[in-house]
C-alpha positions in Angstrom: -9.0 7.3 22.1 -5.9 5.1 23.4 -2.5 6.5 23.8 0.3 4.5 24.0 3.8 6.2 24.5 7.2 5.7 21.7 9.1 7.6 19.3 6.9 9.1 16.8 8.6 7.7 13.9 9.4 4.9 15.0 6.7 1.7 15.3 8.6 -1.6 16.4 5.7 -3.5 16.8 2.8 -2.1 15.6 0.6 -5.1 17.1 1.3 -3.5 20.1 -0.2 0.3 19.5 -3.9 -0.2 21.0 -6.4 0.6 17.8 -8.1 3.6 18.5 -10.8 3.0 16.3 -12.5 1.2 13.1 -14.7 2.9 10.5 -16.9 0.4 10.1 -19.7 3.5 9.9 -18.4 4.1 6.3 -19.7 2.3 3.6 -17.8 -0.4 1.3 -16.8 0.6 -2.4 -19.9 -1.6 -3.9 -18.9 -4.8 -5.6 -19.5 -3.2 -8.8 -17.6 -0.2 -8.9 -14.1 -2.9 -8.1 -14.5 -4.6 -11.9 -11.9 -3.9 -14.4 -14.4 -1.9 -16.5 -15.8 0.1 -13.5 -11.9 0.6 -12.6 -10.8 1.9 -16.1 -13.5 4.1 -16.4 -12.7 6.0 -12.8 -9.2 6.4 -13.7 -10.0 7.7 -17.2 -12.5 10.4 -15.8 -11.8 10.7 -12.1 -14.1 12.3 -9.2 -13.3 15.2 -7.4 -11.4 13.8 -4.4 -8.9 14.4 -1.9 -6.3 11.6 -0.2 -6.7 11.2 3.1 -3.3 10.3 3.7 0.0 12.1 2.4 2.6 12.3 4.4 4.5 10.3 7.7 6.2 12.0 10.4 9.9 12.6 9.3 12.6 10.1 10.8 15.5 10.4 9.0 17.7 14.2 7.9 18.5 12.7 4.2 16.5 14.4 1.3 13.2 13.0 -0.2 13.7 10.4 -2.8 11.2 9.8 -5.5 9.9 6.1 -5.4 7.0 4.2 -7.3 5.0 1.3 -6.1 3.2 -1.0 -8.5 -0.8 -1.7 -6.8 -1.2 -4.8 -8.8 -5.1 -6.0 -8.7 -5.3 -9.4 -10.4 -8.4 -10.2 -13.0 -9.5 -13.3 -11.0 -13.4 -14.5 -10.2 -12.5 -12.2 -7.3 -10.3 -8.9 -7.9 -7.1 -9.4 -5.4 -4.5 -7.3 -4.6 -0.8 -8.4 -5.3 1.4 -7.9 -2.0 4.9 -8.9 -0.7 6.6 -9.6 2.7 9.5 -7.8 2.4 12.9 -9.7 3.5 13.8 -9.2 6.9 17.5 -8.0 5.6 16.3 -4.5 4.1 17.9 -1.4 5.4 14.2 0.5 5.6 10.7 -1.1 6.2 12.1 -4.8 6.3 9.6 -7.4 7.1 6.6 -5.3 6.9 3.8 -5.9 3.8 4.2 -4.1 0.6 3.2 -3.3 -2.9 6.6 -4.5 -5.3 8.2 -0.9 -5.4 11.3 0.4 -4.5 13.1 4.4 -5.5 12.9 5.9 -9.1 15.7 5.5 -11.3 17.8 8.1 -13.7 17.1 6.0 -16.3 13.3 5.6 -16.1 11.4 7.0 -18.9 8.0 7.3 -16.3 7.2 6.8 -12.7 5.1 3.9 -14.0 8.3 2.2 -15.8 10.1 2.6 -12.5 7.4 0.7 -10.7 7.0 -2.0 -13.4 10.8 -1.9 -13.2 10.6 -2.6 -9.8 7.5 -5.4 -10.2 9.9 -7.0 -12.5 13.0 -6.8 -10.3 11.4 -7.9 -6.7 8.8 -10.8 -7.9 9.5 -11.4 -11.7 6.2 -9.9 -12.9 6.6 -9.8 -16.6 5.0 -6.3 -17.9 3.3 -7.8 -21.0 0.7 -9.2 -18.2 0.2 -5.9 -16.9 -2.3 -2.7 -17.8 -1.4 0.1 -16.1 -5.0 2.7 -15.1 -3.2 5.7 -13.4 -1.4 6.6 -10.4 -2.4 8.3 -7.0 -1.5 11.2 -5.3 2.5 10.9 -3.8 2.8 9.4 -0.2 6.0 10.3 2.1 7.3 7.7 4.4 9.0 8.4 7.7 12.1 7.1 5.7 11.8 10.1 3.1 10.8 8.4 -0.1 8.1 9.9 -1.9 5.8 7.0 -3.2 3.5 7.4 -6.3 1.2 4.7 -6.3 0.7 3.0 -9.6 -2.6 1.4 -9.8 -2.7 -1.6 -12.3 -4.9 -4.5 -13.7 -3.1 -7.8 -14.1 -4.3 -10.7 -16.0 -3.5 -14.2 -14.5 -1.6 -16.2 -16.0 1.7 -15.0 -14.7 4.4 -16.8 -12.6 6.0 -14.9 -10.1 10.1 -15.5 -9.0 10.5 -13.3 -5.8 13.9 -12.1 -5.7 15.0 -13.5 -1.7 17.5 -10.8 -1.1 14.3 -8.4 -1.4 11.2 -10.2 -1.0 10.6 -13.2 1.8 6.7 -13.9 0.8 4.1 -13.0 -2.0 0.5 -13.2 -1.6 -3.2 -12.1 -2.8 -6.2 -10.4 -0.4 -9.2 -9.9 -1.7 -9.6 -5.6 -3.1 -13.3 -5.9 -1.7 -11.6 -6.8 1.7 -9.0 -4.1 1.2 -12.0 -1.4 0.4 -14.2 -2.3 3.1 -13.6 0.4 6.0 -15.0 -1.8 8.8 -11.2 -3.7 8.4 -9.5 -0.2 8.8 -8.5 0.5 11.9 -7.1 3.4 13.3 -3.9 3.4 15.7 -2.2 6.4 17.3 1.5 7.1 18.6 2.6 9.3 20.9 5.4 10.0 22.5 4.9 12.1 25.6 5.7 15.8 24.7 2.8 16.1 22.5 3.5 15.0 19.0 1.9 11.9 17.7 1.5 9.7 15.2 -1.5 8.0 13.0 -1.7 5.3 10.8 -3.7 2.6 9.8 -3.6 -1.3 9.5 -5.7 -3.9 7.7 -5.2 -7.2 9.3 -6.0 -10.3 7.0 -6.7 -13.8 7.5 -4.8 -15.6 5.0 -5.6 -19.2 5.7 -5.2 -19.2 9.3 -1.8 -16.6 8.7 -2.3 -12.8 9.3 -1.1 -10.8 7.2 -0.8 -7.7 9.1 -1.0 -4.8 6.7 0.0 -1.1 7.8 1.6 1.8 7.6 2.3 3.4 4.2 1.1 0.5 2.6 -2.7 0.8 4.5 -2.2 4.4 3.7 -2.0 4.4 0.1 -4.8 1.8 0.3 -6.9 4.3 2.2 -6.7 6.8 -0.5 -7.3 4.0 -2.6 -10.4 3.3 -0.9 -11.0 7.3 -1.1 -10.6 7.7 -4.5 -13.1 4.7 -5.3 -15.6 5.5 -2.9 -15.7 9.6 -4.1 
């Protein structure tokens, strides 16, 4: 395994953290287990399972806030997944890829309205075009928020206006991509007295563009992959 030395919390470039290694030794989630009916019926009677992801070294003294992300997976030919670049202007994981999300409001009857509340707000996807399935286990980021991820099916059809003070890019990769462990790979931080730092990223070819997918957002996709998989 390859060490590289930094603040544990802290990745400024994670292009830069050698990979320590890729699963490729696991198996895909089989093509037919990623189709809207095979999808619907594992979130209405799940496996026994366990995230292997949960929770990010600590980088900030302020207390946890509750957050929802929305996993959007779009009903084309080819199931993709729904992700933004967030704008570079955000206080707290700008520029890095995302699922539309952001923290849980007072007024937010579920954690699923927030995140369709927040789908809505970042890139103007209208709710009627969305079927929520179920949410996975909570994910804490380094910046304290507690993420549920909200997995949904989205029918096409839908025309997406990305809100530029939160959201510089939106785009699609393919879930079968995304739930492939031979495009996980494995990086680790550490920064010299001990104490380090794992996390994965998923980089994806986009038309000659990488989309360089990490982080939380690999995380949650992990368990994703987990939960499918089970």
């Amino acid at each position: 395994m390859v060490n590289a030395v930094a603040p544990v919390g802290a990745v400024v470039d994670p292009r830069a953290v050698p990979v320590a290694g890729v699963d490729s030794d696991l198996p895909a989630v089989p093509a037919e287990r990623l189709s809207a009916a095979a999808l619907r019926a594992r979130f209405a009677a799940p496996p026994v399972w366990a995230a292997e992801v949960r929770r990010e070294p600590r980088q900030t003294r302020r207390s946890p806030a509750p957050a929802a992300v929305l996993v959007p997976i779009v009903q084309r030919a080819e199931p993709m997944v729904l992700l933004t670049e967030r704008a570079t202007r955000m206080s707290t994981h700008s520029g890095q890829i995302a699922f539309p999300g952001g923290r849980v409001d007072p007024g937010d009857a579920s954690i699923a309205d927030a995140a369709l509340r927040e789908a809505w707000e970042e890139v103007g996807l209208e709710a009627g075009f969305v079927e929520v399935l179920g949410e996975l286990p909570t994910y804490t980021t380094i910046t304290a928020f507690v993420v549920t991820p909200v997995v949904a099916l989205v029918q096409p059809g839908f025309v997406l206006r990305p809100n530029p003070a939160e959201v510089a890019d939106v785009f699609e990769v393919p879930l079968a991509f995304l739930m492939d462990p031979a495009h996980h790979r494995r990086h680790r931080v550490d920064d010299g007295s001990g104490q380090s730092r794992h996390f994965f990223s998923m980089p994806y070819d986009d038309h000659g563009r990488e989309r360089y997918v990490w982080g939380a957002t690999a995380g949650m996709l992990r368990n994703l992959y987990r939960f499918l998989s089970a």
